[in-house]
Phi, psi and omega in degrees: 000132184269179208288310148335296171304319179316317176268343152295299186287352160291326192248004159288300161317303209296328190293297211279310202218072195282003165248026170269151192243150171304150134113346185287147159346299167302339212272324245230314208283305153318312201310293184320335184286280174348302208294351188225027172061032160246035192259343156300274140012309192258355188260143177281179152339260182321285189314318198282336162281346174267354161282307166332277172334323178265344176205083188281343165267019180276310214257152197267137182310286190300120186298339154280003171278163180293160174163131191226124154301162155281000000 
């Protein structure tokens, strides 16, 4: 995960699930999402607007598209 992802999916926990801590289970699991461009994909609604918010040029407006980072 490059650096740019890295301060998303930090700030993506922090947004959703700010009481898991690094290295917890939950934590590890997203961590793995992030790493393989599937973190559109694994998000509910709500997971998928605060990735918007947090990076609105990564992630696609419509909230039903299909979408894998690279």
């Amino acid at each position: 995960m490059n650096e740019k992802m890295r301060k998303i999916f930090e700030a993506f926990m922090k947004a959703r699930f700010p009481h898991d801590e690094e290295g917890s289970s939950y934590w590890e699991s997203w961590k793995k999402r992030f790493k393989r461009g599937e973190e559109w994909q694994s998000s509910d609604y709500s997971n998928r607007a605060a990735l918007k918010k947090i990076a609105p040029e990564v992630y696609p407006d419509d909230k039903d598209e299909f979408f894998l980072r690279n």
